[in-house]
PAZAPA-4460 file (N, C-alpha, C; in steps of 0.05 Angstrom, whole numbers, plus 32768, in hexadecimal, padded with zeros to 4 digits):
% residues 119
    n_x    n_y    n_z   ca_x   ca_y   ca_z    c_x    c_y    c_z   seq   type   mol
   7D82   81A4   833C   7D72   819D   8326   7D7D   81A8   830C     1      X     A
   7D88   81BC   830E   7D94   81CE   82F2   7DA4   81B8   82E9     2      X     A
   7DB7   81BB   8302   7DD2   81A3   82F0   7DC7   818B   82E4     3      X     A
   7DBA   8173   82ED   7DAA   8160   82EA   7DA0   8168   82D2     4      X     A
   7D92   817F   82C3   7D79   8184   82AB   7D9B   818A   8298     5      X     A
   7DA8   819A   8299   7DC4   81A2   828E   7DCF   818E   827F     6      X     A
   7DD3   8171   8294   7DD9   8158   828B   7DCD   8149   8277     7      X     A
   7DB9   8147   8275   7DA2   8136   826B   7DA0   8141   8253     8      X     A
   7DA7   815E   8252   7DA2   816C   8234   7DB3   8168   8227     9      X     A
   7DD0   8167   8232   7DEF   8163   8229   7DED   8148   8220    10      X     A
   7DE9   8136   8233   7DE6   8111   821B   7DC9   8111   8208    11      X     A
   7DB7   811E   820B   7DA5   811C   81F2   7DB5   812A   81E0    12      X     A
   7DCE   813F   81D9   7DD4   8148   81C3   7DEA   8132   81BB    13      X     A
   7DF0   8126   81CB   7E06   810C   81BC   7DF3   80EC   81BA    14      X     A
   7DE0   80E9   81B9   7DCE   80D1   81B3   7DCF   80C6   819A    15      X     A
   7DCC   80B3   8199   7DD0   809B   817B   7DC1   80A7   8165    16      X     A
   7DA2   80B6   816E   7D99   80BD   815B   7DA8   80D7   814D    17      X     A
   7DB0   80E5   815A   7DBD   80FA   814B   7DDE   80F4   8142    18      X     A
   7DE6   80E2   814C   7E05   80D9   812E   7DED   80C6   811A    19      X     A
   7DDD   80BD   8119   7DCE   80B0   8103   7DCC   80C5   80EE    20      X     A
   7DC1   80DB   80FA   7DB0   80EF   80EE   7DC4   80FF   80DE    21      X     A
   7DE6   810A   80F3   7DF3   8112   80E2   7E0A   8105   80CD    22      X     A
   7E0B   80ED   80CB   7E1A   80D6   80B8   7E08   80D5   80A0    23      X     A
   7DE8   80D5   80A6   7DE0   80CC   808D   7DE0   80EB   807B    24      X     A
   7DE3   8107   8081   7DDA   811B   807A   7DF9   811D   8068    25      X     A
   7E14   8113   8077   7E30   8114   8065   7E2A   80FD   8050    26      X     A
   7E1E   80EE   8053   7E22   80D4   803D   7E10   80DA   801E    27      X     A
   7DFB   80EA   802F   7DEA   80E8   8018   7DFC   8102   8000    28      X     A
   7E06   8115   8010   7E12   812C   8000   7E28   8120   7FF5    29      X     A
   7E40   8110   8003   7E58   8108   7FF8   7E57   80F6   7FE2    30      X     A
   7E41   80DD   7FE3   7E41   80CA   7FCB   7E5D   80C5   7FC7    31      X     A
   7E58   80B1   7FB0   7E73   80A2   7FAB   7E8D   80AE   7FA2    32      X     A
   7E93   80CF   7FA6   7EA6   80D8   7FAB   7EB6   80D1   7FC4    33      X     A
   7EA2   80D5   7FDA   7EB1   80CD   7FF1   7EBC   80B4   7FF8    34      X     A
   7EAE   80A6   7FE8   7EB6   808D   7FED   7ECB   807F   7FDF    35      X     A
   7ED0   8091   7FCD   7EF2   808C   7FAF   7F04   8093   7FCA    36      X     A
   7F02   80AE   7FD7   7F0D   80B8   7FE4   7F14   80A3   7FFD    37      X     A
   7F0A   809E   8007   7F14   8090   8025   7F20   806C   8019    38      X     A
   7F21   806C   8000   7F2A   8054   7FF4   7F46   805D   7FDF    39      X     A
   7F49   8074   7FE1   7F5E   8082   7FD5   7F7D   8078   7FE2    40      X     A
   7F7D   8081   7FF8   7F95   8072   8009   7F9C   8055   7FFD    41      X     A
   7F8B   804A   8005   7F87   801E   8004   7F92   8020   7FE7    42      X     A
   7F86   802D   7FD0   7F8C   8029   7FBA   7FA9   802D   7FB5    43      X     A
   7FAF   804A   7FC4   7FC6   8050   7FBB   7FE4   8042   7FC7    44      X     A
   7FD6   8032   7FDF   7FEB   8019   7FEA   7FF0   8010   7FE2    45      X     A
   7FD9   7FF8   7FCD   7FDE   7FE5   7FC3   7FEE   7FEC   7FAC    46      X     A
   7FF0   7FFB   7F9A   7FF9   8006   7F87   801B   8006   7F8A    47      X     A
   801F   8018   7F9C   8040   8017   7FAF   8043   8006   7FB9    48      X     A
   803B   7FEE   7FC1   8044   7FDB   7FC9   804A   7FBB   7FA8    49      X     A
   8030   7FC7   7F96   8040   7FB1   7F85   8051   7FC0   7F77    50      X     A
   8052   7FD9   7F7A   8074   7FE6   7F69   808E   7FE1   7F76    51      X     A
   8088   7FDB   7F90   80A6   7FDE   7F92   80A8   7FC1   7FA7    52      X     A
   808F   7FB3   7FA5   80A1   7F93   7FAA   8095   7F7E   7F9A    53      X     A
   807F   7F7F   7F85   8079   7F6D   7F7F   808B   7F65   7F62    54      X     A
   808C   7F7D   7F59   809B   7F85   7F36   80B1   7F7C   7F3C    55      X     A
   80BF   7F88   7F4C   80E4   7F7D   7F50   80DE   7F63   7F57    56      X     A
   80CD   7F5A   7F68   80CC   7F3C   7F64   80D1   7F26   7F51    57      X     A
   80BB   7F32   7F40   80B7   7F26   7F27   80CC   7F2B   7F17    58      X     A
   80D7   7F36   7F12   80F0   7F43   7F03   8106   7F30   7F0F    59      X     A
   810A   7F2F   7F23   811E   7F20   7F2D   811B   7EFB   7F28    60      X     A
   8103   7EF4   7F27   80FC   7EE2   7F20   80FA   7ED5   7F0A    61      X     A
   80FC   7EED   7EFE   80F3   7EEA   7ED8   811A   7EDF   7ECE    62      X     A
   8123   7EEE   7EDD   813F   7EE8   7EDD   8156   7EDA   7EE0    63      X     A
   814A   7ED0   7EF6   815C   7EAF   7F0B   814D   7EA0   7EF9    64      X     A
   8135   7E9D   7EE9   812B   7E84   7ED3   813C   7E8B   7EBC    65      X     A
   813F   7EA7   7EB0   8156   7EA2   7EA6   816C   7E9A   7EA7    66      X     A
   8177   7EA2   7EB1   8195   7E96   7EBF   819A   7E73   7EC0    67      X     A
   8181   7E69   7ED1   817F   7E49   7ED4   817D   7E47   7EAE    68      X     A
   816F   7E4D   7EA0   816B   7E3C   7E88   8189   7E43   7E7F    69      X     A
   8197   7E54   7E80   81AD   7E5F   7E69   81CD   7E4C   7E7A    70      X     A
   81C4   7E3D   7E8E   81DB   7E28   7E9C   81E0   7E10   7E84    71      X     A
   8202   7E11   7E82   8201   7DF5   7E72   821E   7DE9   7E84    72      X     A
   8222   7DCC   7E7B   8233   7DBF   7E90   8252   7DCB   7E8E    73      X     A
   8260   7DCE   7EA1   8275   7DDC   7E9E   8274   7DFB   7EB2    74      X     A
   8258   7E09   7EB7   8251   7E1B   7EC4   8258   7E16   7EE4    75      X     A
   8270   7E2C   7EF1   8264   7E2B   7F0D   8259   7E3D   7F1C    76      X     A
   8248   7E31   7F2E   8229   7E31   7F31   822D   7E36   7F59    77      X     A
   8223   7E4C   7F67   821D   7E44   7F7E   8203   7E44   7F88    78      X     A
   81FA   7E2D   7F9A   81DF   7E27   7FA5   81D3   7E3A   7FB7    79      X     A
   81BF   7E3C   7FB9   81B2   7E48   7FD3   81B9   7E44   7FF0    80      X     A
   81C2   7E26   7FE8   81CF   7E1B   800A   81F3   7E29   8007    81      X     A
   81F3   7E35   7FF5   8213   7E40   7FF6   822A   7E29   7FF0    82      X     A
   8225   7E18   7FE1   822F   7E0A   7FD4   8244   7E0B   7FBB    83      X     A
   8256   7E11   7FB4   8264   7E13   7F96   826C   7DFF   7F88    84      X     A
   8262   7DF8   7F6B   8269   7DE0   7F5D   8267   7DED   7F45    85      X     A
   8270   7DDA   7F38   8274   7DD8   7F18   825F   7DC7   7F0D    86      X     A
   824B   7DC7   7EFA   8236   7DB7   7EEF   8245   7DAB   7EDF    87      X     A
   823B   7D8E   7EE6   8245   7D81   7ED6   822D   7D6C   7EC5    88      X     A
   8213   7D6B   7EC5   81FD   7D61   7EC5   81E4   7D6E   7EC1    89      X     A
   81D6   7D6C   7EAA   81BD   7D81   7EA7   81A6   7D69   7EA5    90      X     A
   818A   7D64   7EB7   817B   7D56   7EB5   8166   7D6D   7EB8    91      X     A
   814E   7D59   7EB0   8135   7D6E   7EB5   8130   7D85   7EC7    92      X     A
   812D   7D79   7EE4   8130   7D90   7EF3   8144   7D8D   7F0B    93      X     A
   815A   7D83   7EFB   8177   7D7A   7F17   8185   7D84   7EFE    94      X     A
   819D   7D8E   7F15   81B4   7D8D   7F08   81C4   7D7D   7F17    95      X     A
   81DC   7D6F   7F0E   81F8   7D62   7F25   820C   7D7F   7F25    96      X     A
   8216   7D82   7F34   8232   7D8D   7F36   8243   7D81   7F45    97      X     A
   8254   7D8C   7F35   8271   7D78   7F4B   827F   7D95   7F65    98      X     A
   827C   7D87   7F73   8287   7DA1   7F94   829A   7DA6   7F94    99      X     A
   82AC   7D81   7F8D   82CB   7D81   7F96   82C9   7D64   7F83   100      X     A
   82E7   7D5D   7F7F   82F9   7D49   7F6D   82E3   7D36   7F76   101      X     A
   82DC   7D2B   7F5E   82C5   7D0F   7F68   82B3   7D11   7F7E   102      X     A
   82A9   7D2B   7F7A   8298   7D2D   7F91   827A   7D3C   7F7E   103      X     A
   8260   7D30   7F7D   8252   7D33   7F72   8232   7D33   7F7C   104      X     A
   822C   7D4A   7F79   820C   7D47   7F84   81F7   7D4A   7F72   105      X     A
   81DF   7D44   7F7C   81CB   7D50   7F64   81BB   7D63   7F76   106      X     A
   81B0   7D76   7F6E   819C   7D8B   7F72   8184   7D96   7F61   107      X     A
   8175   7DA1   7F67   8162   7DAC   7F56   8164   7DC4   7F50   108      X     A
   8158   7DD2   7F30   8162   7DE2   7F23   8160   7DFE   7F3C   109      X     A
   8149   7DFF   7F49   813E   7E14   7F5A   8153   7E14   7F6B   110      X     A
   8162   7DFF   7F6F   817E   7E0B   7F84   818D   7E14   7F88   111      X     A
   8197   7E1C   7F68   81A7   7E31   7F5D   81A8   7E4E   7F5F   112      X     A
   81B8   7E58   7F79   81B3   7E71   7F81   81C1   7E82   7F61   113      X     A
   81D8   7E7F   7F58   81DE   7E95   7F43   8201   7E80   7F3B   114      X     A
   8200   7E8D   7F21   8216   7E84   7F0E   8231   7E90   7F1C   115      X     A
   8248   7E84   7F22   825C   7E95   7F27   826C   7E93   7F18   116      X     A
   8282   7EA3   7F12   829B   7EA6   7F06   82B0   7E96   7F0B   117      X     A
   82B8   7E85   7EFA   82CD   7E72   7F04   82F0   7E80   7F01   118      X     A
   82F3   7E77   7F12   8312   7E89   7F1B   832B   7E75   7F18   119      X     A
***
């Protein structure tokens, strides 16, 4: 019977009512400090994460629209599909380049991986 009464005392001290009793006794003392606090982390992810991929993003982006506007015909140009041509054609949002001797495509401005150096 000892062990049996031993038991019964041991799960009444872990019962629902008493984590109720001691959660609400931290909440009421901590207030919305604690709560900056356990949102401190999250904040400070988000933060490091748009520094170091959303900015260079944008930066990089801000850039290749440069680049596309500052193209005039005569520029050679390689595509995203790895393509090399010479522009020979500026329309709204196509350009033509020529690949090879009478060889001529059209593309769109967004295809234009970067300007190269003609050799």
């Amino acid at each position: 019977m000892k062990i049996l009464y031993g038991l019964s005392s041991l799960s009444g001290m872990f019962s629902v009512k008493n984590a109720y009793a001691a959660s609400g006794a931290a909440s009421a003392s901590g207030g919305w400090e604690s709560t900056l606090m356990n949102f401190a982390p999250l904040i400070a992810i988000v933060v490091i994460f748009y520094l170091l991929v959303i900015l260079p993003q944008q930066k990089r982006t801000k850039e290749h629209k440069k680049m596309i506007e500052s193209l005039k015909v005569g520029d050679e140009v390689l595509t995203t599909g790895g393509i090399f041509g010479v522009i020979t054609g500026i329309a709204d949002q196509l350009f033509t380049i020529e690949i090879a001797k009478d060889v001529k495509i059209k593309i769109t401005k967004s295809a234009i991986a970067t300007k190269t150096i003609k050799q």
